[in-house]
Legacy VTK file of the C-alpha trace (Angstrom):
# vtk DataFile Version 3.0
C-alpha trace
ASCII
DATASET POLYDATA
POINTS 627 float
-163.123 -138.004 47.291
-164.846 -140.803 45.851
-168.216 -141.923 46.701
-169.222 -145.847 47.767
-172.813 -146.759 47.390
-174.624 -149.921 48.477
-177.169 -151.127 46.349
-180.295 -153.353 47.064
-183.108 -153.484 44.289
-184.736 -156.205 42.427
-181.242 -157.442 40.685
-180.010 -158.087 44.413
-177.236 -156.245 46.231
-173.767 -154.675 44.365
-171.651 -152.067 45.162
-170.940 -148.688 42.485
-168.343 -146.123 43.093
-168.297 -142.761 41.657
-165.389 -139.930 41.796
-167.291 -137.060 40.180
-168.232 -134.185 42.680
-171.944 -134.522 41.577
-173.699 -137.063 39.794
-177.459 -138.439 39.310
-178.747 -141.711 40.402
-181.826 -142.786 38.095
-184.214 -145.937 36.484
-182.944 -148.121 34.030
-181.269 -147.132 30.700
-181.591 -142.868 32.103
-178.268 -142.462 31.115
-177.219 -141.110 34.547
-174.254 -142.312 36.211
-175.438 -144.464 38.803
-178.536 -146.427 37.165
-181.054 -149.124 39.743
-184.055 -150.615 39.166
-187.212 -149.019 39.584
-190.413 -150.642 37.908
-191.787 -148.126 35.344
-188.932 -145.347 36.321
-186.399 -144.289 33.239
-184.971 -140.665 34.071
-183.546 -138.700 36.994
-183.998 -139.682 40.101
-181.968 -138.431 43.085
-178.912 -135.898 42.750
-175.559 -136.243 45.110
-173.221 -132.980 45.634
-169.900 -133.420 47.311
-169.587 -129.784 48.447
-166.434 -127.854 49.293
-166.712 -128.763 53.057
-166.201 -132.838 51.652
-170.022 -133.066 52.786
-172.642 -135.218 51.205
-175.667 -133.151 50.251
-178.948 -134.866 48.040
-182.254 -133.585 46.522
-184.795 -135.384 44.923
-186.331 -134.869 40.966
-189.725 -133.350 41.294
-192.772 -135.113 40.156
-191.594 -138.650 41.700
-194.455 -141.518 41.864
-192.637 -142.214 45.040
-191.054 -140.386 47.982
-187.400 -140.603 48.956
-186.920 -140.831 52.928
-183.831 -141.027 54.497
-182.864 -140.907 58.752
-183.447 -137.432 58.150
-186.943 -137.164 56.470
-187.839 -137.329 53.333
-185.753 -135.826 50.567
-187.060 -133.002 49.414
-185.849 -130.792 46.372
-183.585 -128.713 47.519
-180.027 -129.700 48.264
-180.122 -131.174 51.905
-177.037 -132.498 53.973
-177.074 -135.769 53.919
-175.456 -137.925 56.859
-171.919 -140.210 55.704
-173.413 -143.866 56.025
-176.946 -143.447 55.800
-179.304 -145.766 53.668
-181.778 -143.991 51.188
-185.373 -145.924 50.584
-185.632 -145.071 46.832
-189.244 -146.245 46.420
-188.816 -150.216 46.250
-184.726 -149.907 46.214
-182.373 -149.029 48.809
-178.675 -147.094 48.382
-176.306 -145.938 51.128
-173.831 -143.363 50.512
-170.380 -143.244 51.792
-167.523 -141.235 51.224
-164.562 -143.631 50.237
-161.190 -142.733 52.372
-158.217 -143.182 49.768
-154.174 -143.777 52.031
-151.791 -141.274 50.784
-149.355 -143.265 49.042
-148.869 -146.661 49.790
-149.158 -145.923 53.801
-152.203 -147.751 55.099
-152.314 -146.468 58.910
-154.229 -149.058 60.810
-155.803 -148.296 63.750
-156.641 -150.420 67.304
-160.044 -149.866 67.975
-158.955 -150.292 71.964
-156.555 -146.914 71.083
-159.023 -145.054 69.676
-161.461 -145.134 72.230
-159.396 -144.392 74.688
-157.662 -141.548 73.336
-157.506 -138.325 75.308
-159.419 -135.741 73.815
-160.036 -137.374 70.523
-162.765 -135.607 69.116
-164.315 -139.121 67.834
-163.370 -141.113 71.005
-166.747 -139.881 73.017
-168.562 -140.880 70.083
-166.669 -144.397 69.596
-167.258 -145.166 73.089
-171.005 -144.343 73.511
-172.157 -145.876 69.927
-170.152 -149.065 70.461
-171.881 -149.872 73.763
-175.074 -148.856 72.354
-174.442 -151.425 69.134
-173.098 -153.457 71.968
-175.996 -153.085 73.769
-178.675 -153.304 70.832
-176.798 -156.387 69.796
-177.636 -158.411 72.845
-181.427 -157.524 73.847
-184.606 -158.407 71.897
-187.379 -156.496 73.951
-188.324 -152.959 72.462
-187.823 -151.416 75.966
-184.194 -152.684 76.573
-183.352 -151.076 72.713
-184.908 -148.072 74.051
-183.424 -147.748 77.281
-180.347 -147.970 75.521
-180.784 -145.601 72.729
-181.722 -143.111 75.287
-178.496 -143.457 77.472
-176.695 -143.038 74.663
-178.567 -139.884 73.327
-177.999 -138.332 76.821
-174.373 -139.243 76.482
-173.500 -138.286 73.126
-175.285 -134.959 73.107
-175.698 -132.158 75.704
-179.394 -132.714 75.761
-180.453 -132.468 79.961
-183.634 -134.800 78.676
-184.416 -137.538 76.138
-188.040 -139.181 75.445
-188.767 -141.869 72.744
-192.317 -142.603 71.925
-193.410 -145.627 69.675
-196.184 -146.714 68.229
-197.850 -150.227 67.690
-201.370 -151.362 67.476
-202.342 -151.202 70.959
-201.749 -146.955 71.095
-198.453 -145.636 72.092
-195.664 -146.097 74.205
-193.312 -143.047 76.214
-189.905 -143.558 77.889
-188.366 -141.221 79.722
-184.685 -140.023 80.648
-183.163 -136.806 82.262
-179.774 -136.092 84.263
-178.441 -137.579 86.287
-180.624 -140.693 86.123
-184.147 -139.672 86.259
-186.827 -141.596 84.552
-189.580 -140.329 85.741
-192.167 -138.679 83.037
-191.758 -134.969 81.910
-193.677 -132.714 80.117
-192.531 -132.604 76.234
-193.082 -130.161 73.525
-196.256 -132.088 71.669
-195.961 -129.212 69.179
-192.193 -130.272 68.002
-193.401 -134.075 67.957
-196.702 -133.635 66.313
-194.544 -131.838 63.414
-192.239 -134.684 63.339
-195.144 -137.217 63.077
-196.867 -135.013 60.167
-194.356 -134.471 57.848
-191.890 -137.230 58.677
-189.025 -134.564 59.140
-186.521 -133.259 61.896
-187.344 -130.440 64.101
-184.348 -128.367 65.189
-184.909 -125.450 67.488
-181.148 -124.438 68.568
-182.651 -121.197 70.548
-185.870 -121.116 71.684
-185.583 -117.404 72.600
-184.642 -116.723 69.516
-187.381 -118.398 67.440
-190.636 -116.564 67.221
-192.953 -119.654 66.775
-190.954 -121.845 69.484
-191.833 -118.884 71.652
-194.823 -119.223 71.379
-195.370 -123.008 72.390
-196.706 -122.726 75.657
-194.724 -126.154 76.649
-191.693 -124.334 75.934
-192.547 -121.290 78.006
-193.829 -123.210 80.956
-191.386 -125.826 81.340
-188.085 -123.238 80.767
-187.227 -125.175 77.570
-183.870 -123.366 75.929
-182.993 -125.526 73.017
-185.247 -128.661 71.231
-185.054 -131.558 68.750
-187.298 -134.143 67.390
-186.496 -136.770 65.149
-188.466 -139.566 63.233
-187.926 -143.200 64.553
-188.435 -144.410 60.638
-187.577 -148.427 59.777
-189.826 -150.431 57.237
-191.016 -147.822 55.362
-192.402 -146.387 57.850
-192.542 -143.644 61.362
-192.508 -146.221 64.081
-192.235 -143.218 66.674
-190.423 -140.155 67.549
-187.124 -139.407 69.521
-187.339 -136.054 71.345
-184.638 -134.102 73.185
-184.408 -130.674 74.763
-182.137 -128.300 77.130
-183.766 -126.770 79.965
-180.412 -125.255 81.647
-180.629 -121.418 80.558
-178.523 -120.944 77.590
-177.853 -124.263 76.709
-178.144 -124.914 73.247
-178.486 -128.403 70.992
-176.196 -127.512 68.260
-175.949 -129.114 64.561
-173.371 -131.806 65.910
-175.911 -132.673 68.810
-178.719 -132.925 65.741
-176.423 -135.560 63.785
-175.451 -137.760 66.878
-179.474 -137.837 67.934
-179.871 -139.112 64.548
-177.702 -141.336 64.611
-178.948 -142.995 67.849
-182.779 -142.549 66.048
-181.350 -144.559 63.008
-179.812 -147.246 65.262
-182.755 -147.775 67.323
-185.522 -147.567 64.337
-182.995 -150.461 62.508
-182.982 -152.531 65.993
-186.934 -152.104 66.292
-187.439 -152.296 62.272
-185.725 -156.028 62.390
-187.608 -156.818 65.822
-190.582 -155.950 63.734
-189.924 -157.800 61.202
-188.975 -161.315 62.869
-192.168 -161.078 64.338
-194.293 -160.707 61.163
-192.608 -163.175 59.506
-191.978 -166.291 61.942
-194.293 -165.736 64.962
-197.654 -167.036 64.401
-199.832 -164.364 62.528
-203.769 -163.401 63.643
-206.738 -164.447 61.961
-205.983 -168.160 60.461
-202.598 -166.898 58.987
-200.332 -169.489 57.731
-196.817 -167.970 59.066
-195.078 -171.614 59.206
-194.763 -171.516 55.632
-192.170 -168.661 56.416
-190.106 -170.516 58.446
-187.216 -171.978 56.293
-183.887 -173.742 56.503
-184.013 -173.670 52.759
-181.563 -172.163 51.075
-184.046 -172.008 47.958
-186.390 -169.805 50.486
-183.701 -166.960 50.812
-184.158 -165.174 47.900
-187.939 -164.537 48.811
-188.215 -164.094 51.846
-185.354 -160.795 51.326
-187.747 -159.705 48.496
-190.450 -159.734 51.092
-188.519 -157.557 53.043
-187.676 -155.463 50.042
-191.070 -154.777 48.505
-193.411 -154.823 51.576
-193.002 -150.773 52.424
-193.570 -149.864 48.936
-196.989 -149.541 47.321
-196.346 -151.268 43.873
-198.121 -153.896 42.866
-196.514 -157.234 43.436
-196.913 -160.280 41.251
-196.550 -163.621 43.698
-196.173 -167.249 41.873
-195.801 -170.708 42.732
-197.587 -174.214 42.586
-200.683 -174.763 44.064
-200.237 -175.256 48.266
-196.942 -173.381 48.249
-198.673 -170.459 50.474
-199.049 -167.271 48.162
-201.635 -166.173 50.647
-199.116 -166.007 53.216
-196.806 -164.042 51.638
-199.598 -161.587 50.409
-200.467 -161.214 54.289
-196.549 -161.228 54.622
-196.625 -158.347 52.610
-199.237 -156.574 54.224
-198.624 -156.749 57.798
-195.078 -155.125 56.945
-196.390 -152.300 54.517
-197.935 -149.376 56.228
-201.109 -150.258 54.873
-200.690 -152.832 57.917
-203.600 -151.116 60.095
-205.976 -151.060 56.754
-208.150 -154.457 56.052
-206.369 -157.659 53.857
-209.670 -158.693 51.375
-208.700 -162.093 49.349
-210.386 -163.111 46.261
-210.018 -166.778 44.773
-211.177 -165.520 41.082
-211.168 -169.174 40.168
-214.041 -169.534 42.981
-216.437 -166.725 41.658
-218.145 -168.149 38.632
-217.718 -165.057 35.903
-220.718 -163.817 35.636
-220.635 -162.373 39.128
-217.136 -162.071 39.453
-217.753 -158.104 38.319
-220.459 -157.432 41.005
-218.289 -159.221 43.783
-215.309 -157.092 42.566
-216.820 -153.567 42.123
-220.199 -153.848 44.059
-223.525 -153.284 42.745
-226.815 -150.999 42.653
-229.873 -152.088 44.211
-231.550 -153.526 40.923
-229.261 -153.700 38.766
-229.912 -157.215 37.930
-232.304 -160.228 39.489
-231.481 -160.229 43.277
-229.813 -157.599 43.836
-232.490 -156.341 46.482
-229.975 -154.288 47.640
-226.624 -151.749 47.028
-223.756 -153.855 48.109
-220.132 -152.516 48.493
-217.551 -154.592 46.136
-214.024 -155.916 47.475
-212.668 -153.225 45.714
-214.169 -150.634 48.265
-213.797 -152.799 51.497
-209.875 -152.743 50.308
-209.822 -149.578 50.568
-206.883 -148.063 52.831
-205.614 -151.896 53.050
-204.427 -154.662 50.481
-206.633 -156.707 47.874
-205.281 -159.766 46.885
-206.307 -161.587 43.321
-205.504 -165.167 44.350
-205.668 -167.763 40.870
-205.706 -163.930 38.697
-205.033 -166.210 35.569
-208.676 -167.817 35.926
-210.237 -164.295 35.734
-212.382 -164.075 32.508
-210.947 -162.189 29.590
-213.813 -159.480 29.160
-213.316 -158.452 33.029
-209.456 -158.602 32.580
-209.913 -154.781 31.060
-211.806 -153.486 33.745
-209.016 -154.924 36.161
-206.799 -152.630 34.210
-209.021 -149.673 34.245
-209.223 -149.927 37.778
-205.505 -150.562 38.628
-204.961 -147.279 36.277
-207.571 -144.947 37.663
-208.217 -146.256 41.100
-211.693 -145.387 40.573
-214.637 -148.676 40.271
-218.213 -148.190 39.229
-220.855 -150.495 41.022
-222.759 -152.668 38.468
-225.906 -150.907 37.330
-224.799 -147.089 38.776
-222.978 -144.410 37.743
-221.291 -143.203 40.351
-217.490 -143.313 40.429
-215.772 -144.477 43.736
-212.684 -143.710 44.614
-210.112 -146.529 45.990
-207.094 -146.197 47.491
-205.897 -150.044 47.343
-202.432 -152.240 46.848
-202.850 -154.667 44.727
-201.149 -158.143 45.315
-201.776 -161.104 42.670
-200.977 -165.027 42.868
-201.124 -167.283 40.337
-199.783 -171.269 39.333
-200.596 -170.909 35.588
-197.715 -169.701 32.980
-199.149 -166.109 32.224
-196.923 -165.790 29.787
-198.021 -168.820 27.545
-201.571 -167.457 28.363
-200.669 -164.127 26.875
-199.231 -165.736 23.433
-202.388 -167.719 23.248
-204.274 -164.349 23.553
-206.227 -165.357 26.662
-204.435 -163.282 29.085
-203.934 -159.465 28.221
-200.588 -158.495 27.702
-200.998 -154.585 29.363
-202.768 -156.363 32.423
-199.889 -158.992 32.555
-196.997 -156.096 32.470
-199.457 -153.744 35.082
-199.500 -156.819 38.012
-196.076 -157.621 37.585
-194.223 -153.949 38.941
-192.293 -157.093 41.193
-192.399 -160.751 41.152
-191.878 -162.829 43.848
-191.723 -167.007 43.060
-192.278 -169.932 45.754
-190.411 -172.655 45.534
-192.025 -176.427 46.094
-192.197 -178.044 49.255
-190.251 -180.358 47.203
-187.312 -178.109 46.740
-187.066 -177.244 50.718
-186.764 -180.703 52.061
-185.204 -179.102 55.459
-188.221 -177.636 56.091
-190.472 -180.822 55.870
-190.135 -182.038 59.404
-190.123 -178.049 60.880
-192.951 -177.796 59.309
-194.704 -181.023 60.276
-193.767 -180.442 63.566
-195.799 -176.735 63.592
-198.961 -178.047 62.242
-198.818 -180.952 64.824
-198.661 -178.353 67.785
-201.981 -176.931 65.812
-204.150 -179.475 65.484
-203.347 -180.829 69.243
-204.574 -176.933 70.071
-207.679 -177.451 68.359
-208.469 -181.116 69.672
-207.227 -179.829 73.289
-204.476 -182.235 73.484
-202.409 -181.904 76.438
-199.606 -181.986 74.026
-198.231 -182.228 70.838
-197.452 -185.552 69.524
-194.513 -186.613 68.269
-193.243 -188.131 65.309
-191.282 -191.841 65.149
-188.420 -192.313 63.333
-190.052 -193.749 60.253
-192.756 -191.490 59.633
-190.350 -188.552 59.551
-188.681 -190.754 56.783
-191.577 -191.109 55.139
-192.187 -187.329 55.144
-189.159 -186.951 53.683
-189.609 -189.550 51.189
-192.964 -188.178 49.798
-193.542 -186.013 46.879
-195.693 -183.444 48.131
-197.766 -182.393 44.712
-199.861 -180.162 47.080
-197.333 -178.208 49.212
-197.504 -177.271 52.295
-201.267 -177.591 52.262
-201.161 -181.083 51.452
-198.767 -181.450 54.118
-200.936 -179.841 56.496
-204.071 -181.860 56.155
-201.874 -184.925 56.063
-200.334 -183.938 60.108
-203.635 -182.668 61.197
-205.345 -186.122 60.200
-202.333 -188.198 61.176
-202.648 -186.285 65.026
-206.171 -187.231 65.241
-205.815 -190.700 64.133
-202.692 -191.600 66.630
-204.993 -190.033 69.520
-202.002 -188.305 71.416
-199.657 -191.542 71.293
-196.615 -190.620 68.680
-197.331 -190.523 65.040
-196.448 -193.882 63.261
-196.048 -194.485 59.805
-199.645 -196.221 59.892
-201.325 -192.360 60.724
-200.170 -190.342 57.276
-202.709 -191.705 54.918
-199.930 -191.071 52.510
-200.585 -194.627 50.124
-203.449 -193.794 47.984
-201.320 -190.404 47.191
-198.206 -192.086 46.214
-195.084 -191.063 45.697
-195.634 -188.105 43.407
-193.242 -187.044 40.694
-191.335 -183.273 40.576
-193.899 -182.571 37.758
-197.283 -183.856 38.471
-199.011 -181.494 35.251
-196.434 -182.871 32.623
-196.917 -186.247 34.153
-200.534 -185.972 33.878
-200.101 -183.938 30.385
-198.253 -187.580 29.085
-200.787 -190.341 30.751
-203.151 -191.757 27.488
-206.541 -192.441 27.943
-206.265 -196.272 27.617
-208.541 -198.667 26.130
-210.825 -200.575 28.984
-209.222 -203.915 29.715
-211.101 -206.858 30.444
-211.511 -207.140 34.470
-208.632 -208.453 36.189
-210.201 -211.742 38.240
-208.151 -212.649 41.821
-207.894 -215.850 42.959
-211.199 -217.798 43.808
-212.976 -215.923 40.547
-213.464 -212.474 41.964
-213.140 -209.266 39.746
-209.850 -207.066 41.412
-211.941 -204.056 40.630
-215.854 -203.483 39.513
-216.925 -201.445 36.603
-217.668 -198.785 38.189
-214.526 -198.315 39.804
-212.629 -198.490 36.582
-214.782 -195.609 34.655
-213.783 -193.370 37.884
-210.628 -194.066 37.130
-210.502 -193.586 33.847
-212.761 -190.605 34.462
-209.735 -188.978 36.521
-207.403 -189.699 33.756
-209.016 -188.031 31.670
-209.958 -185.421 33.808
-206.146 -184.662 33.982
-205.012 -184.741 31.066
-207.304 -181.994 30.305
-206.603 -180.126 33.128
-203.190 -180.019 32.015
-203.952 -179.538 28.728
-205.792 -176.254 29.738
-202.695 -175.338 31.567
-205.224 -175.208 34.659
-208.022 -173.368 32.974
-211.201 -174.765 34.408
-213.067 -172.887 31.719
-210.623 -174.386 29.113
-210.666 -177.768 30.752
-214.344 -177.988 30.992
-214.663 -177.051 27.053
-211.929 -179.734 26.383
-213.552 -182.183 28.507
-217.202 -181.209 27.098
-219.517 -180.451 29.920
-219.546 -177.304 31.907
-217.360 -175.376 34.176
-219.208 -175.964 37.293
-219.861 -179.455 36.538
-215.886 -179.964 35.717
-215.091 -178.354 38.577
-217.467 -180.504 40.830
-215.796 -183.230 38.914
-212.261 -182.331 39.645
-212.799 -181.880 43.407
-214.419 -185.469 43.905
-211.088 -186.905 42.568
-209.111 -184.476 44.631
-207.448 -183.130 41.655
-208.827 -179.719 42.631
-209.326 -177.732 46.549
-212.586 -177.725 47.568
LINES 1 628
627 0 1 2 3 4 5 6 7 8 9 10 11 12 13 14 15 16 17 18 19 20 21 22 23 24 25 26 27 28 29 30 31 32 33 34 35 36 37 38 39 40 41 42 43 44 45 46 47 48 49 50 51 52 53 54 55 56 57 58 59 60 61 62 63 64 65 66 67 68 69 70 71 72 73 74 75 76 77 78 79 80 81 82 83 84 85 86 87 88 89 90 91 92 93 94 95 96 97 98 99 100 101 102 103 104 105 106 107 108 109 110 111 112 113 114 115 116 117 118 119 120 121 122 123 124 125 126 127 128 129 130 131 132 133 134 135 136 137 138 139 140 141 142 143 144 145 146 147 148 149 150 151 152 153 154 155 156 157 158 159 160 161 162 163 164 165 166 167 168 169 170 171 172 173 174 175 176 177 178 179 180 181 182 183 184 185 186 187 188 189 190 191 192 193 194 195 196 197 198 199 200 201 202 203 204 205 206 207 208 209 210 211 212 213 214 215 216 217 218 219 220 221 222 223 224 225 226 227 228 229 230 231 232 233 234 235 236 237 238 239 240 241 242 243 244 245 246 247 248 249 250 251 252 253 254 255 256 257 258 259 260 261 262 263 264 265 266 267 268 269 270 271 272 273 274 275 276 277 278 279 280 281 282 283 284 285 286 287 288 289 290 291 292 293 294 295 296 297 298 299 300 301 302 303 304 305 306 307 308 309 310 311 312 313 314 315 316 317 318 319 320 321 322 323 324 325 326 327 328 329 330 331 332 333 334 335 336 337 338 339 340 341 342 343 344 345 346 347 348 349 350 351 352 353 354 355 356 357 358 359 360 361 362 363 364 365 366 367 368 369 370 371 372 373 374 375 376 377 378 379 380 381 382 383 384 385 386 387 388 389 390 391 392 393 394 395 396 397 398 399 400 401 402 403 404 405 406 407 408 409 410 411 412 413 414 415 416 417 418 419 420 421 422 423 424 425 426 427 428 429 430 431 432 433 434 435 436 437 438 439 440 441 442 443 444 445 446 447 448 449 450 451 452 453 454 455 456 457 458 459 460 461 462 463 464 465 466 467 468 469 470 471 472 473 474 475 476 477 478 479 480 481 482 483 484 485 486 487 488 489 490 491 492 493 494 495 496 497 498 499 500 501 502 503 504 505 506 507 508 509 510 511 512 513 514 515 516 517 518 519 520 521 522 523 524 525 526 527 528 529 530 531 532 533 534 535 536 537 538 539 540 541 542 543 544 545 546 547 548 549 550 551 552 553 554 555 556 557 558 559 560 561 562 563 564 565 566 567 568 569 570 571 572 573 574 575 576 577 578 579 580 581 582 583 584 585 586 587 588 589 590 591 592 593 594 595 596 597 598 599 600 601 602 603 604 605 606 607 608 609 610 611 612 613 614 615 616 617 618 619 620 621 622 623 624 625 626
């Protein structure tokens, strides 16, 4: 019977089939039958058996960099049965397996859905009427404790379980439900042993006799509350345990049998998916804590799709992602993005701007210091490295980092071990690295000032922002949300709105900075109009202009030209003084350099001939550069 499988990695989604009665699914060019992508992965990864019974069975390849976890647990090395349907996280990848039903002949028996739930003793027809008015039901709530009030009438329906509880955790502690027959939701007293054994090792807990089972026996729970048979199941979604679904027997000699197992997992797998995409709506569009910039995540765009999935793909894995995109086009948010839906979520989010930190203290910020290891250091101080540490760092502008530290960037990505300037001691770090960057690393790394094996170790995945300019439905959205902000932080009564021409204008502008530049324009346009709508007048977009699609080539192909005698206005007066022509000619040059330098500062400040902090100071008076 041939096998269907679903694929989603970095190459996007496809579909494989395969007829053999075992096979191997591996990395890239492993020679095994079925072959995904799996950053720095080559040979075996995951085995499939069809046995004799027509049952799917799996084991993973010892010696994995990653775990594979399916409704079931994670897959361990042995061959375990596998449910028909279920999808496999394969480190950053997903794959479902199904068996594929061939007709005999050229018969194709169709079936009415209507029929087959009503048939009379059908041995699918309980099943196909509970899980369709739980999918029903799933489809048409949005609150966690409608999804789990209906996951639990349909585990008390589907199974011969006399009790169901769901617990699930979020950041403010846990959260119990309760179910028993006939309708009873009052709280009952639950086998903490079983669950706490689900929660450690991420695995099902099956006890189909407690009076057979020397160790359920023993569970006082068990013994005091008359418990016959027992399961607990991970609630798992994202990448991660968001709780545990528990169900027992306490009628004497009822038992939970293997079937009764499969169905509860199927309900756990329906309600993690329901709470996993709850969860993730949230992170992604509702505004985020601590100065987040969420909007930026809130497309029409079709050129925003492909992202925003890989956000979704690579957030529960712990490789190190790569994110790119012009200056403004909110690589910060995504890193957060990234974090808040990894399971590093509870651990601290440290940003660096490496093109901030002049060099020479870019290693002690990074990795700490001893107390005297150089002039000032009066004391030990922990680097960012070490206050990452259970959480995510993100290198924001990593192409500015200096050359000479780029190797101890790779040392430390390698080894996860830093060393404070001026010590000896060796700290361990357990951090995920995300990096941004606008510059073209891989010119930098043909020019030799960007290491190749550093370039190849921060880009395990890549995720690329478009322009503001290439998600024009978004402009107004996103006007509209940074509005609402800044009449929260001037106490507005409410947020202004825009006429019809300024929205045109919005539209009409070229938006060289992104959504930051759109952002500071809204929040000083709202504080200019003073609560009445937003006019044309209020953007302050003239002195900007209307930028091209590529403002560094542009800049790249604007000469320095020769000073021109003063242009005199009617009545004898000079158009412009002196002074304000050697700023402008000052800015020229300052970006042609700048692009030049491919947005170097250290370059650009050699090329322009003074130094980098005084080219920097330069480039932020003319607004070529964020303060």
């Amino acid at each position: 019977m041939p096998v269907q499988l679903d694929i989603t990695d970095r190459r996007g989604q496809r579909e494989a089939e395969v007829a053999a009665a075992s096979f191997w699914i591996g990395g890239l060019r492993s020679q095994c039958e079925v072959e995904i992508d799996l950053p720095g992965v080559v040979g075996r990864v995951l085995e499939v058996v069809c046995d004799e019974r027509g049952r799917l069975r799996v084991r993973a390849e010892p010696g994995l960099p990653f775990p594979i976890r399916c409704a079931t647990g994670t897959v361990g090395g042995r061959l375990e049965t596998y449910l028909d349907g279920d999808t496999l996280n394969v480190g950053p990848a997903l794959v479902s397996l199904r068996h594929r039903v061939e007709p005999a002949g050229d018969a194709v028996e169709r079936l009415d859905p209507g029929a087959l739930a009503a048939a009379p003793g059908s041995p699918v027809g309980a099943w196909y009427r509970t899980f369709m008015a739980m999918a029903d039901q799933l489809e048409g709530v949005k609150t966690a404790d409608q999804m789990v009030q209906a996951a639990l009438a349909a585990a008390l329906a589907a199974t011969g379980a006399d009790r169901v509880h769901v617990a699930v955790d979020d950041d403010g502690g846990e959260h119990g439900w309760f179910l028993a027959r006939p309708d009873d939701r009052q709280p009952f007293r639950v086998s903490r042993s079983l669950v706490a054994q689900v929660r450690a090792a991420a695995q099902v807990v099956h006890v189909p006799v407690a009076a057979a089972d020397p160790i359920a026996r023993a569970i006082h729970s068990i013994r005091s509350e008359g418990i016959s048979s027992a399961v607990a199941v991970p609630v798992h979604a994202l990448g991660k345990t968001l709780g545990v679904m528990y169900a027992d027997c306490t009628s004497p000699g009822a038992v939970l049998s293997a079937e009764d197992l499969q169905r509860l997992v199927f309900v756990a797998r329906m309600l993690a998916t329901a709470l996993g995409n709850r969860v993730l709506v949230d992170s992604l569009l509702e505004p985020a804590p601590a100065g987040g910039e969420p909007a930026a995540l809130q497309s029409k765009s079709p050129a925003c799709a492909e992202f925003v999935q890989r956000i979704k793909l690579y957030a529960p894995a712990d490789y190190t992602v790569l994110v790119r995109g012009e200056t403004g086009t909110g690589k910060e948010v995504v890193a957060r993005a990234l974090h808040a839906l990894s399971r590093r979520r509870k651990g601290p989010f440290v940003p660096v701007n490496c093109a901030a930190i002049p060099a020479e203290l870019m290693e002690s910020v990074l990795f700490g210091h001893e107390k005297g290891a150089f002039t000032g250091a009066l004391q030990a101080r922990r680097g960012h490295f070490e206050e990452a540490h259970g959480g995510t760092l993100f290198l924001d502008e990593i192409g500015d980092m200096a050359h000479e530290l780029q190797a101890k960037i790779l040392r430390v990505l390698q080894d996860r071990v830093v060393t404070p300037v001026g010590g000896r001691r060796q700290v361990q770090v357990d951090v995920r690295i995300v990096a941004a960057t606008h510059q073209d690393l891989e010119r930098m790394v043909r020019e030799g000032r960007f290491r190749e094996d550093l370039y190849y170790r921060l880009r395990e995945l890549e995720i690329a922002l478009p322009p503001l300019r290439e998600r024009r439905e978004d402009v107004l959205d996103l006007a509209r949300t940074f509005a609402r902000e800044a009449a929260d932080e001037l106490a507005m009564p409410s947020s202004p709105a825009f006429s019809k021409d300024a929205e045109q204008r919005l539209l009409q502008h070229g938006w060289r900075g992104n959504i930051r530049e759109l952002r500071h324009v809204v929040k000083g346009a709202v504080l200019r109009a003073g609560g009445a709508a937003i006019a044309p007048s209020h953007l302050d977009l003239d002195r900007r202009g209307e930028l091209v699609a590529n403002p560094a080539a542009t800049a790249a192909a604007v000469p320095i030209a020769p000073m021109a005698p003063a242009a005199v206005a009617p009545g004898g007066a000079a158009a412009a003084t002196w002074r304000e022509r050697l700023e402008a000619q000052e800015k020229e040059a300052l970006q042609r350099t700048l692009a030049e330098a491919s947005g170097n500062l250290t370059r650009g400040a050699d090329l322009f001939g003074v130094p980098r902090t005084t080219y920097r100071e330069k480039l932020v008076r003319h607004g070529l550069l964020d303060a």
